[in-house]
N, C-alpha and C positions, 0 to 999 in steps of 0.2 A: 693458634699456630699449628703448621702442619707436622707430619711428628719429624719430617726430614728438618724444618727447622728447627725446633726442639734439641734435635742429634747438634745440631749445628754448632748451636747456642750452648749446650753443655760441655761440646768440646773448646769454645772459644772462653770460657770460663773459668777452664780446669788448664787447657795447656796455657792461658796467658796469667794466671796465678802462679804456676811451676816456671815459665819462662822469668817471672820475676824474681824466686831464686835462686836460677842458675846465673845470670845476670852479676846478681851480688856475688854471688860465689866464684865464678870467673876474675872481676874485678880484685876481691879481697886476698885468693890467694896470691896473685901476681904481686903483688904490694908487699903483703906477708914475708914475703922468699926475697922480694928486694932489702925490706927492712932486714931480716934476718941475714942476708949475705953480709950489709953491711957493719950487723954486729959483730958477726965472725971473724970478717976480716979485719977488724978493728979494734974488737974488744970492747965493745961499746957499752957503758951500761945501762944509758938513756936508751937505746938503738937493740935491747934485749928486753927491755922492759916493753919498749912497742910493741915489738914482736907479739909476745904474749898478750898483751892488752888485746889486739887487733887481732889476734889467731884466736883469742876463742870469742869474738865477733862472729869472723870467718867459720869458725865450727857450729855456734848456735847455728847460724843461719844455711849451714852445709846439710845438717842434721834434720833440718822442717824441710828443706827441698827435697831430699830423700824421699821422704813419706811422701811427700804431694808427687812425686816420681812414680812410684810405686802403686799409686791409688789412681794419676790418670793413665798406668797403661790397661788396665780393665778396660776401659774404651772398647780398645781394638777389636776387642771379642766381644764386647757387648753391644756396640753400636756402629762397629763398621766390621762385621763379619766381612759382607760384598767387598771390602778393599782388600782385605788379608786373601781374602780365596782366590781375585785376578790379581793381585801384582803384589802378596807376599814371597815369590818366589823372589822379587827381583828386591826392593828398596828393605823387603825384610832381613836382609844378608848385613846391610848396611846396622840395621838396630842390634843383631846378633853381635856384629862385633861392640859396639857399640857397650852393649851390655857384659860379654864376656873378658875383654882384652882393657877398656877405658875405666869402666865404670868399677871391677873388681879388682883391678889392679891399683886404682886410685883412693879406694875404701881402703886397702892394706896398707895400703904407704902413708894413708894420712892415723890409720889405728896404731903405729910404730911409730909416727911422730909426737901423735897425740902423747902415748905413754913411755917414748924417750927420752922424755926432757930429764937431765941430771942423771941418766945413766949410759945413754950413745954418746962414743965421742963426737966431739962439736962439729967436723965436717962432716963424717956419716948423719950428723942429725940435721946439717945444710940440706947435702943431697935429696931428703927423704920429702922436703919441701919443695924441692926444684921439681922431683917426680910426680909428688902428688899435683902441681901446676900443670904439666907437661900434659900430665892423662887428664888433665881436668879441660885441657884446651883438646885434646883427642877426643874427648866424650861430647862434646861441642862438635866436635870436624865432623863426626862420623852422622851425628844427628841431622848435619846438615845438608849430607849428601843423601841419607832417606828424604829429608824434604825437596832436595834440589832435584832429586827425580819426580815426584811430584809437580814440581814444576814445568819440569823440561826434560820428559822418558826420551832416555839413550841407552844403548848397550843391550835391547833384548829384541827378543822376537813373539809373535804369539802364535804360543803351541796349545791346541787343547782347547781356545775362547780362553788361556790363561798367559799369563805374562811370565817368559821362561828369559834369566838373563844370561845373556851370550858374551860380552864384553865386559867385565865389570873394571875394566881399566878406564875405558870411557863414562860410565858412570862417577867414576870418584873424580876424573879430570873435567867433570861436568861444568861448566860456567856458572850455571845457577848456584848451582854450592859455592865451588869456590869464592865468588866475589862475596855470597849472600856469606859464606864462614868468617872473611875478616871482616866484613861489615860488622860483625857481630863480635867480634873481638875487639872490635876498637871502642864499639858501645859499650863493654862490659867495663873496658878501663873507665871510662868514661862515669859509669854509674860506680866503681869504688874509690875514684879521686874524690868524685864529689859527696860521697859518703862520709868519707874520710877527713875532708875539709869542713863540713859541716857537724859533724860529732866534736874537733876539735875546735870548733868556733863557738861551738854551745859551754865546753871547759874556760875556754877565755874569756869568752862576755860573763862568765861568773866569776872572774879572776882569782882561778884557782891555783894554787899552789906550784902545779906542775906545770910552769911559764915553758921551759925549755921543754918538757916533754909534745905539748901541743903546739905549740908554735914548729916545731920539726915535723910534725904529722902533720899540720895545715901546710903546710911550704910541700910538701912530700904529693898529699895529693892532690894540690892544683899545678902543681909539677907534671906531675901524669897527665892528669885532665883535661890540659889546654893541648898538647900535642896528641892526645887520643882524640880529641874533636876534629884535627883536621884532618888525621888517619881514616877515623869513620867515616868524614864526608866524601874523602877521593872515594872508596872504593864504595859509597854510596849512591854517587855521579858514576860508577863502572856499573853499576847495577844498573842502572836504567838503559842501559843497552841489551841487558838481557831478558828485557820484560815479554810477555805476549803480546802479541799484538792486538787483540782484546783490552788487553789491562792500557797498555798505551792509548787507546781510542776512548778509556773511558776517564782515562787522568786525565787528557788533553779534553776533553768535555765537546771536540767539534762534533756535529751535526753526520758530516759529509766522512768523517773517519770512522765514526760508530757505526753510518748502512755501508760501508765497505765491508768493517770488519765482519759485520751480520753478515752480509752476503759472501762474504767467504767461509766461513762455517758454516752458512748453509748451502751452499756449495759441493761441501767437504761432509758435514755430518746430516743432511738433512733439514723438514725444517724444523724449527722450537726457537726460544729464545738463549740466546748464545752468550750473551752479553754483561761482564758483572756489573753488579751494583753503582754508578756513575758516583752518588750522592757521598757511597761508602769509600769505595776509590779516593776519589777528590777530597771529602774531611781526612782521612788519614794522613793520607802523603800531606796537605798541607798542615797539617796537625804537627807533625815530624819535622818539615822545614821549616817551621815557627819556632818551635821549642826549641831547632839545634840550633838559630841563630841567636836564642836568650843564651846557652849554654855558650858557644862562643863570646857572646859581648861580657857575660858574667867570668867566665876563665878566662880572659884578655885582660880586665878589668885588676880581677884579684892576683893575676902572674904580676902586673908591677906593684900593687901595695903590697905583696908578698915580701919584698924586699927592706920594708922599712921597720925595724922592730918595734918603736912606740906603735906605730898602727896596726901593727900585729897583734901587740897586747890590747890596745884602748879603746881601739876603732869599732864600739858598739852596734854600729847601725851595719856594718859590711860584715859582724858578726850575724848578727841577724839573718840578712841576707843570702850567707852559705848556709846557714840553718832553714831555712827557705828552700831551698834551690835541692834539697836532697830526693825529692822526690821525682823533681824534675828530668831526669834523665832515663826513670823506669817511665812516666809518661810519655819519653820520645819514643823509648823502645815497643811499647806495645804501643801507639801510634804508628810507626815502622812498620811492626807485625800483622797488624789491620790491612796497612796497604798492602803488602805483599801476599798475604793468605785469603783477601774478598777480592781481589783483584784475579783471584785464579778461577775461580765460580764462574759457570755451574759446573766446574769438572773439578774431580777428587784427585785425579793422574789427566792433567790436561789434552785432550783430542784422543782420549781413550777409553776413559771412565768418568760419568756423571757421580755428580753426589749423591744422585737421588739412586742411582744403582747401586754403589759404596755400602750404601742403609744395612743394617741386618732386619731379618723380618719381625721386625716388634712394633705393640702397638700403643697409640698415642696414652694411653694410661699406664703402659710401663716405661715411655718415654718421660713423661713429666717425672712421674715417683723417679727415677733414676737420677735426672737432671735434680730434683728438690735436696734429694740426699746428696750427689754429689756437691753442689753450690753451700751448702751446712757443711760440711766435712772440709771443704777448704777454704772458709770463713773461718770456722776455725781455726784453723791450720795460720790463716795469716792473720791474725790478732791474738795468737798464742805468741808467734814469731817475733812480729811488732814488739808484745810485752818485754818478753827475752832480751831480743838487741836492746829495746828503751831503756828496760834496769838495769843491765850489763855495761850498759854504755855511760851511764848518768854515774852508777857509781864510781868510774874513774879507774885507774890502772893497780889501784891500794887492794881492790877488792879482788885483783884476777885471782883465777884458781888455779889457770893452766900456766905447765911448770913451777907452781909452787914448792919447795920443796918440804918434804912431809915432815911432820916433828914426831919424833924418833921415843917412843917410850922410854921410858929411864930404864935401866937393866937395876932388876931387882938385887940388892944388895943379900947375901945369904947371913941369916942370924943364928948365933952358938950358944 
């Protein structure tokens, strides 16, 4: 491979690994802060006890996407110096915030949630959840407008052979973001209901104890699940208006759309080949449109047995089933991902920047070693994770940690 693939490949490794925790962790909080509102407002003690169960889910799984955060933004400088130098000015404003306002304001509120329980009183300890959601979907927006300028540059000009931004109002009201942000929002419900449904399907089919604890978590997230499916789809079907025209010529697979769209890029840039991947295009998006109509027919399905309590408890084989199906919504999402991130090739910042320009200047023996350590480091990283949620999960709500409250040494008695 050439080392620009190589760059390619390690990036589509490492950011669709970490996409898969932010995913979960989008999903989980929102659920979280529901369940929790409604023990608050309630007093619930099934409806506290989730909370916690399902909040330090939410944390294991918050806490490995961190790292794998942190480890793929080495990237930037390691293998895409060329993008940072022309048009860090402009989408990197975006990550800054991104990083300084989202991402540390949402580490504080969830480090004050984590270690408030049984000492903030119960609405400030609501709040603290609401917030950490709130910046968690910010941290999301904000990523999405650096990619949505990648996609579709607006708002600057070029000063210097570099990209200087002029507008940054126009950038953030970008369409590409925008749609491509709640697409990704409704995916994330989507991948925590059916987590959610499926953890509590696996307690059921063992008919465990806690009938009323999981029969409320299974009902909770295919509650979410089936109305996030059709959330994701509309503004899924709004994406496809904002596509290039490139990507559109190569999902529609005609003959007569592809030498247009080539002849207008070369046109415009010259000649070369202009054109992404047909093969990658076309399996993705259809990959994506397949899966979300299992997702669909399966949360349609389980929204009416939901309703029936013998079937909630007995119904072995629709246990199974949601047990099944948990992974299924992280394979729509990076299915998704593929289509939209090969469909933008062979540009890094479309009709401005190549990928092959983007490169930093390294060579193909530092590119493999880099690639081999990164792809081990977050292999890792996701069968650490895997382990964590699988024995966290299996052992049941008896074993949580989080909020527990601590047992108090006895006060030493003084002897005369």
């Amino acid at each position: 491979m050439e080392t620009v693939e190589l760059a390619r490949l390690q990036f589509a490794l490492t950011a669709g690994a970490h996409f898969l925790f932010v995913a979960l962790t989008l999903g989980l909080a929102t659920l979280v802060a529901v369940i929790q509102t409604r023990a608050t407002f309630g007093r619930s003690p099934v409806h506290q006890r989730m909370t916690r169960f399902w909040g330090q889910l939410y944390i294991i799984n918050y806490a490995m996407g961190i790292v794998t955060g942190l480890v793929m933004e080495f990237q930037l400088g390691l293998s895409w110096s060329g993008l940072t130098e022309y048009a860090g000015n402009v989408f990197g404003s975006a990550l800054a915030i991104e990083t300084l306002v989202a991402f540390f304001v949402e580490s504080t509120f969830l480090g004050l949630w984590i270690f408030g329980w049984n000492k903030l009183n119960r609405w400030a300890h609501l709040a603290l959840i609401w917030i950490v959601t709130a910046t968690a979907y910010a941290s999301a927006f904000w990523i999405m407008v650096a990619n949505g300028f990648l996609q579709n540059p607006v708002g600057h000009v070029v000063d210097g052979g570099r990209l200087r931004l002029t507008d940054f109002g126009a950038m953030v009201a970008n369409p590409a973001a925008q749609v491509a942000f709640w697409h990704i929002a409704g995916g994330a419900l989507v991948v925590g209901g059916f987590f959610m449904a499926g953890v509590s399907a696996y307690h059921l089919r063992r008919r465990t104890a806690e009938q009323d604890f999981f029969r409320k978590s299974l009902r909770i997230g295919i509650g979410v699940a089936l109305p996030a499916v059709f959330f994701t789809a509309t503004f899924g079907g709004l994406g496809f208006e904002t596509l290039q025209p490139t990507k559109v010529a190569a999902w529609s697979g005609s003959a007569d759309r592809l030498a247009a769209a080539q002849a207008e890029m070369v046109a415009e840039h010259g000649p070369g080949d202009w054109l992404p991947s047909t093969g990658w295009v076309q399996s993705g998006g259809i990959a994506m449109l397949t899966l979300f109509a299992v997702l669909m027919l399966v949360a349609g399905l389980s929204c009416l047995l939901m309703f029936f309590r013998p079937v909630v408890r007995g119904f072995r084989l629709w246990h199974w089933l949601l047990m099944i199906m948990i992974p299924v919504p992280f394979l729509t999402m990076i299915a998704g991902w593929l289509f939209r991130e090969m469909g933008r090739q062979p540009w890094a910042v479309y009709g401005l920047l190549t990928t092959a320009d983007a490169m930093s200047p390294v060579t193909g023996a530092q590119m493999t070693f880099s690639l081999t350590a990164f792809a081990a480091v977050f292999a890792l990283l996701i069968v650490v994770n895997y382990w964590l949620l699988a024995r966290s999960a299996r052992r049941g709500p008896d074993a949580v940690a989080l909020g527990d409250r601590p047992i108090e040494a006895p006060v030493p008695v003084p002897s005369f």
